[in-house]
Structure formats: structure tokens, C-alpha cells
C-alpha positions in Angstrom: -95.8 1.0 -23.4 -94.8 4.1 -21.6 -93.8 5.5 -18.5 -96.6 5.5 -16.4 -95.4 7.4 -13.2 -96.9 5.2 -10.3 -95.5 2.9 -8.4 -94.3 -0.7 -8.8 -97.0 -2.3 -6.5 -98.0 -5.5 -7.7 -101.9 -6.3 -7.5 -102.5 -9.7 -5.5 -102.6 -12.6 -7.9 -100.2 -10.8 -10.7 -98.0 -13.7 -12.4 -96.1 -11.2 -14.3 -94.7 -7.6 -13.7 -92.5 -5.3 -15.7 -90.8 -2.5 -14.1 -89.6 0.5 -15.8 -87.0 2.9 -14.3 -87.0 6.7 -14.6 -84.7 8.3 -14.6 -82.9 6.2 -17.8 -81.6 7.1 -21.2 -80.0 10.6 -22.7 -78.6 12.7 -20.0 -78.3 16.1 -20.7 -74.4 15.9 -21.5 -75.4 13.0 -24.2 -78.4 15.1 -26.1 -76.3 18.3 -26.1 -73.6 16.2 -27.8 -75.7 14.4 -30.5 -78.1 17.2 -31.1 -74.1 18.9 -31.7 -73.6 17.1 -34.5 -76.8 16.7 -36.1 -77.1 21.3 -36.1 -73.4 20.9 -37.2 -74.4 18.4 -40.2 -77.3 21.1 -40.9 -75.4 24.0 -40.7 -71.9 23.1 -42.9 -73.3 20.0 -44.3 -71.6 16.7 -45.1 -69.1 15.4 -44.0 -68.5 16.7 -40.7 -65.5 14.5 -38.7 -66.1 13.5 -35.1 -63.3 12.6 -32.8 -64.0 9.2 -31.2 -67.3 7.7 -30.5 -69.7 10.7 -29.8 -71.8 8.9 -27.7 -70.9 5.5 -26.6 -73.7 3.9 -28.3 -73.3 2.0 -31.4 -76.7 3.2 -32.6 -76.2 6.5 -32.2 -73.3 6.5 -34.1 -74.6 4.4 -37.2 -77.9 7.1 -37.3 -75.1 9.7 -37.3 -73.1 7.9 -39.8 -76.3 7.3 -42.4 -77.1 11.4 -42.0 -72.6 12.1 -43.1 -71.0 12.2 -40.5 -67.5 11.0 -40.3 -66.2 8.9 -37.0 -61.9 8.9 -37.0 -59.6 7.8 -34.2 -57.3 10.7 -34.4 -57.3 13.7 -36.1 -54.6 12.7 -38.8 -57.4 10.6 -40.5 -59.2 14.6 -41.0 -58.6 16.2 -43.8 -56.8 19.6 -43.2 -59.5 22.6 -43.0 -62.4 20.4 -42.0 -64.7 20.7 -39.4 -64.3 17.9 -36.3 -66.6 17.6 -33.2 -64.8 16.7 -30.4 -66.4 13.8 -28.3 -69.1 14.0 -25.2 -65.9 12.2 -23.1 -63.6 15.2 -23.7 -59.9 16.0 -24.9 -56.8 16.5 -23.9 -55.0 20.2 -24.7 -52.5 18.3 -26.8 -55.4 17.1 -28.7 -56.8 20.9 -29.1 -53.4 21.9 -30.2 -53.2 19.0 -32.9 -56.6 20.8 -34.4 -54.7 24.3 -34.4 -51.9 22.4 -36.3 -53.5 21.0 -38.8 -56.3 24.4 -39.2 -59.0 22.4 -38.4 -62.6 23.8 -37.4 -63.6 22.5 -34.1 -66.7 22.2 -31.9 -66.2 20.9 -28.9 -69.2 18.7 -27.5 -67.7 17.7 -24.3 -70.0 17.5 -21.9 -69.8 20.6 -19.1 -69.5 18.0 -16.0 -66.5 16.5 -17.5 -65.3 20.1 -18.5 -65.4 20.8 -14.9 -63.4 17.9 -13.9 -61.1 19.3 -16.4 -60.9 22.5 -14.8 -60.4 20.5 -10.8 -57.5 18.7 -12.5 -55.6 22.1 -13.8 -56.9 24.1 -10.2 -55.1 21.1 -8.5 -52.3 20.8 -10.5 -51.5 24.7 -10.4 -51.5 23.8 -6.5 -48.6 21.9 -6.8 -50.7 18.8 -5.8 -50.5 15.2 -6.8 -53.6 14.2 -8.3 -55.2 10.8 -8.1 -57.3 10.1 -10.8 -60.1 7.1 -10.0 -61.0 5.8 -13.6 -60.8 2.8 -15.9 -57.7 2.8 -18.1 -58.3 3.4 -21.4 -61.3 5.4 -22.0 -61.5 8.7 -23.8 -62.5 10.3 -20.4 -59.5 9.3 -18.3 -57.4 10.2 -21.6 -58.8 13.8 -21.5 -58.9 14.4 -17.8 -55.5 13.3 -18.0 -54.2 15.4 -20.6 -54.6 18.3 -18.2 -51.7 18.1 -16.2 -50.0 14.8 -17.2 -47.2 15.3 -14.9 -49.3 15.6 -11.2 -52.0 12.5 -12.3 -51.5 9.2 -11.7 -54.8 6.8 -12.5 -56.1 4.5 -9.4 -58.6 1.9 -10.8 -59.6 0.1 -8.0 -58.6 -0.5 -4.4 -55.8 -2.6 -5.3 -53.9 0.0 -7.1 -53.9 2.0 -3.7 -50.6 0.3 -1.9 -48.6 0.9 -5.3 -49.1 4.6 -5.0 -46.1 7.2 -4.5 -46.3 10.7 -4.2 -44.0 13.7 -3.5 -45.7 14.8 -0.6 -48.7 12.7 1.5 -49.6 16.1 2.8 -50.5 17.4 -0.8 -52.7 14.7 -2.4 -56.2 15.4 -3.7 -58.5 12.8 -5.3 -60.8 13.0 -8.8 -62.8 10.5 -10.7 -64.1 9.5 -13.8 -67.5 10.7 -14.2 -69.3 7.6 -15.3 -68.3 5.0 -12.4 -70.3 3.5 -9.6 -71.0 5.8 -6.6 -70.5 3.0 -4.5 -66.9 1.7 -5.9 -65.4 5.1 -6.2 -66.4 5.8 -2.5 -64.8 2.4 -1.7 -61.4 3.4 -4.0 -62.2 6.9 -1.9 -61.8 5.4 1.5 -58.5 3.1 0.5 -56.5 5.9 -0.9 -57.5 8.1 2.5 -56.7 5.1 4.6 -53.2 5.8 3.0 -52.9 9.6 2.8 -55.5 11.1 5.7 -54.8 14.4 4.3 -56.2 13.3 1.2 -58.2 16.4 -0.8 -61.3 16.1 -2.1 -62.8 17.7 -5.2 -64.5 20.9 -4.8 -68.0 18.7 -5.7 -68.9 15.2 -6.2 -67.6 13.9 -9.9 -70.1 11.4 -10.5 -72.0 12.9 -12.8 -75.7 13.4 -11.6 -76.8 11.5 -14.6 -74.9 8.5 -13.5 -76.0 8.9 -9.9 -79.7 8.8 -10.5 -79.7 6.1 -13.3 -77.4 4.0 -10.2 -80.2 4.8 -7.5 -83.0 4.2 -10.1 -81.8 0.5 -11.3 -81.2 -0.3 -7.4 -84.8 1.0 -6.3 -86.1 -1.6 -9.2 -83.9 -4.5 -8.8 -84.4 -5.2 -5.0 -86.8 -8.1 -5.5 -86.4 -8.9 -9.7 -85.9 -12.0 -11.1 -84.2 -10.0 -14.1 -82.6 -6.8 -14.4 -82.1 -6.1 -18.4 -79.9 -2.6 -19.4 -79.8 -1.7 -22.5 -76.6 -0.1 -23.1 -73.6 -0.7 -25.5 -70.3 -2.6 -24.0 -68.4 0.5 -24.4 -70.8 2.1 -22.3 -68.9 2.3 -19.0 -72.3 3.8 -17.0 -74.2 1.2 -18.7 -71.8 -1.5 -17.5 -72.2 -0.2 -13.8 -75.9 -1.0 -14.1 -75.7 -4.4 -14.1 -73.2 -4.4 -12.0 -75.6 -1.9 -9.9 -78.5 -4.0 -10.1 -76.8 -7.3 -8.9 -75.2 -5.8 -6.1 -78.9 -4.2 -5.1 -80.1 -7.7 -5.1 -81.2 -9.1 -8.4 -81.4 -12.9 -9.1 -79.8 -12.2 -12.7 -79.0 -8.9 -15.2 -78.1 -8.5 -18.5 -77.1 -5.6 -20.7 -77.9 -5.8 -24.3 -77.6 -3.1 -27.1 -81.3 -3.6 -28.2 -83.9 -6.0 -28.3 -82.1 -8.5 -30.4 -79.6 -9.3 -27.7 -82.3 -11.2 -25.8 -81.5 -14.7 -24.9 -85.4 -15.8 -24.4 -83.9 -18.5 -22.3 -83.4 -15.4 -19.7 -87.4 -15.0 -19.0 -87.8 -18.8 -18.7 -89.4 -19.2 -14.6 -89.4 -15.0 -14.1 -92.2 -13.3 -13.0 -90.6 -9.5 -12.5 -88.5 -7.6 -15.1 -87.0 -4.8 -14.3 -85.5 -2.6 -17.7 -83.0 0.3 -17.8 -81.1 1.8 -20.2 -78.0 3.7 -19.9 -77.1 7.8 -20.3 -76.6 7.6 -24.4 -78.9 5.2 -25.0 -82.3 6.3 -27.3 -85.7 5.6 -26.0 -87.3 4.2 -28.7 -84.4 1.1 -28.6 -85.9 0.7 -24.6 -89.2 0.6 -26.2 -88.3 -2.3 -28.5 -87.6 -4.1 -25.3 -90.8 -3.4 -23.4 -92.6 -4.4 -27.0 -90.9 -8.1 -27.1 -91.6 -8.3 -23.4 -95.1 -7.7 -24.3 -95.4 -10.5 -26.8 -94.0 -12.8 -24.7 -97.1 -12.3 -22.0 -95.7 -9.5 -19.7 -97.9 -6.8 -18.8 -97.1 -2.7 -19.7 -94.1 -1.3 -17.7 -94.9 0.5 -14.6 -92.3 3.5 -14.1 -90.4 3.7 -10.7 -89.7 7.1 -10.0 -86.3 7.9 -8.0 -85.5 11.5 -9.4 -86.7 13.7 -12.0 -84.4 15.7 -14.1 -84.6 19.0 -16.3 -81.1 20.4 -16.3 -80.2 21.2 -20.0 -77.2 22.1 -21.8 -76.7 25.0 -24.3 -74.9 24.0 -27.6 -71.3 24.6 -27.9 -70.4 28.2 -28.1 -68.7 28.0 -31.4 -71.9 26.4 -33.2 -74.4 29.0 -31.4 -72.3 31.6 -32.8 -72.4 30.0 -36.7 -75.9 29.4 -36.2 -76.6 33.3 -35.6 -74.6 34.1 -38.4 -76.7 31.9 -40.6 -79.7 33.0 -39.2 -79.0 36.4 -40.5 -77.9 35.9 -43.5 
């Protein structure tokens, strides 16, 4: 079943639609980052470490896992002198400066968007200003962002945290988020905190990541008039998680997220007519596919693709793995 590229009319008399979004699936933040450690896997062989969850998708992980690589927590669990790929989600400097410590080799796979929020964070904090970081507590992304300038950020996760706020100065307070949030509830966080501090800063660009943006407007172009909304996505998966949250606010009757086709409660298709499947910014066609295939059997017709945005931006590899790579080219 594949992606068609017309649009989601439905001919008079249809019992049964399927509707496919595009854009969905590996950003280019995500493919840079696997395709990271599968060159890095080639190139020094097995095992290579990787910090965290290179991806957040459990799939991913376990294809990585079966070719040798190596997923720790922290980098004490890395043996001193090996190589470690740092995470899509990012780092924090004291996490850089562990590697250095312990003379590991490292390739960072961060992905450039969140590098630049990175870079927003330290420009800010240089300022002298206090920085209010919109995120969900927890995840590697905030932890990195974080890392930056731990002293000027203080993490808002939704509205409510808005009134509990103090800074030094209202006059000096600029504003940053996690990349992988809802457009719509990090505007609304947006408007609180400038309700509070009307001199509020913003960043120099939007943080939500365009990926995120377009799979957000995709699932809600989709999900106006669906019975069911299914993402496939793993729970870790904060832009996955939007989704349904995404699709339900855009107006569908029910959504799910699953991490493939065995999730399925079939008990979810019992009195629908229109499905509408997405898939989140690490997740891997071929598991979106698996969907549309059960979908099939069960007496829905081939997915026809929405179009809301097309996308070509690509990443070039880390740096310090381009560079190997020449070397062991000319060798």
C-alpha cells in the first residue's frame, strides 16, 4: 500500500477509507542519527556504545542492538577508550567532559535543530538573561538543553508552572522550548509566561522542530472527520505522543498510538468507516506499512496520502565520522 499523493476524497457510496499522512516517519535529525551509528558500526566495528536511546523507538534500537551496538545509561557503563555515540536528543557539556575523562571516542549524533537550541541557551545565558525553558521534565532533550547554562534555566512544563516563576529581573527573561512539543501547547505556555513578564524574549527562530511542525499539521489535516486516528510511535516518543494528542484535539472520534501492528486492539475498528494512520519522527516505514497491511485484511481499502508539506532537508554525518571515513577511504 503506498503513498499515493492525491487527495483524501472519498467516492460516493465508499463504506471504508484509509487515510495516510505525509509528511510521517524519519525526520532528517532521526536518519542522520541512525545512519550515525550503523557507518560507525561499519567503520570501527563491534561494539560501538551509544549514550541513551538513539532514537526513541524501541525498534530501532533492537535492529541496532542485533547489528553490536551497545545502549548504556551513562558513560561509566563504557569501557575506557571506546567509542560512544552520543544520542539524536543531545548532551550536556558535563556529559562531553565525562567522555574526555574517561578518553573515550565520541561522535556526536545530536541532531543540528537541537544543537541550535543549544547554542540560543549559551547566547542567552552570556546575556545575563534568565532562561525559561518549556519542556517535559525528564527527557534527555531538556537534560542537554539544560546543561548549557544550568544556572540562568529554569524548566516551565505547562501553564500552571507559570505563577511559581521567579526571576532576577522581569525585564531580562527570554523563552526556549523543547523541540518535540505541540505547536499549539508551547504557544499557549508562550502566552502565560508573557502575560507575566511582557518583556518576555523570544528565540531568535521558532524551536519546534520543522519535523514536528509538519507531522502536527499533517495528523490534524487527516483527523478532522476520522472515526480513528492510529500513530505509530513508541511511548517514549514525546512527538509521537503529541499526535494523538494532535489528532483529538483536530477533531477525531478516537486515537491510538501503538509501536507496530501488534498493538492493535481490533475492538478499535469495530463501527469505523475512516482510518487515518501516522507515524512519528523515528519511527521506520516499513512498521507503518505493517499497519496499512492488517488494515487491508480486515476489508479497508489502500491508503490515500494527504499531502500537507513536502520535505528534503538533509543532514551531513557528524564531522568526526566524515573525517574517519576519508581516512579509511584512502587507506
Amino acid at each position: 500500500m503506498t503513498d499515493l499523493g492525491v487527495p483524501a476524497v472519498l467516492s460516493p457510496g465508499e463504506a471504508k477509507a484509509v487515510l495516510l499522512a505525509a509528511p510521517r516517519g524519519y525526520c532528517a535529525g532521526v536518519d542522520r542519527a541512525v545512519i550515525t551509528v550503523e557507518k560507525a558500526l561499519d567503520l570501527y566495528g563491534s561494539p560501538v556504545y551509544v549514550r541513551k536511546q538513539i532514537v526513541h523507538n524501541k525498534h530501532v534500537v533492537a535492529d541496532l542492538e542485533a547489528r553490536g551496538a551497545i545502549f548504556v545509561e551513562e558513560l561509566d557503563e563504557v569501557p575506557a577508550g571506546a567509542t560512544v555515540v552520543f544520542s539524536a536528543h543531545g548532551v550536556s557539556p558535563e556529559v562531553h567532559r565525562q567522555a574526555e575523562t574517561r578518553d573515550l571516542k565520541t561522535i556526536d549524533a545530536t541532531c543540528p535543530l537541537v544543537t541550535k537550541v543549544h547554542h540560543e541557551a549559551k547566547r542567552f545565558a552570556a546575556d545575563d538573561y534568565d532562561i525559561l525553558l518549556i519542556g517535559h521534565e525528564g527527557h534527555e532533550e531538556v537534560e542537554g538543553t539544560a546543561g548549557e547554562a544550568p544556572e540562568h534555566i529554569q524548566l516551565v512544563q505547562s501553564p500552571d508552572d507559570v505563577a511559581g516563576i521567579v526571576v532576577r529581573d522581569p525585564a531580562r527573561v527570554s523563552w526556549l522550548s523543547q523541540t518535540t512539543l505541540s505547536v499549539d501547547e508551547t504557544l499557549e505556555t508562550v502566552a502565560a509566561i508573557r502575560e507575566r513578564f511582557p518583556l518576555l524574549v523570544d528565540p531568535p527562530s521558532d524551536d519546534i522542530c520543522y519535523a514536528t511542525q509538519n507531522r502536527q499539521l499533517a495528523v490534524k489535516e487527516i483527523a478532522a472527520d476520522s472515526d480513528l486516528v492510529i500513530v505509530v510511535g513508541s511511548g517514549n516518543s514525546s512527538n509521537s505522543v503529541r499526535l494523538v494528542e494532535v489528532a483529538l484535539e483536530a477533531g477525531a472520534k478516537a486515537s491510538y498510538r501503538v509501536d507496530d501492528v501488534t498493538e492493535i486492539d481490533e475492538a478499535w475498528l469495530e463501527g469505523v468507516q475512516k482510518v487515518s494512520v501516522t507515524s512519528g519522527a523515528s519511527v521506520p516505514e516499513e512498521l507503518v506499512q505493517g499497519v496499512l497491511a492488517y488494515l487491508g485484511e480486515r476489508g479497508f481499502p489502500d491508503a490515500r496520502a494527504v499531502h500537507s508539506a513536502e520535505e528534503s532537508l538533509i543532514f551531513a554525518l557528524p564531522p568526526e565520522l566524515r573525517r574517519d571515513l576519508r581516512l579509511a577511504q584512502r587507506a
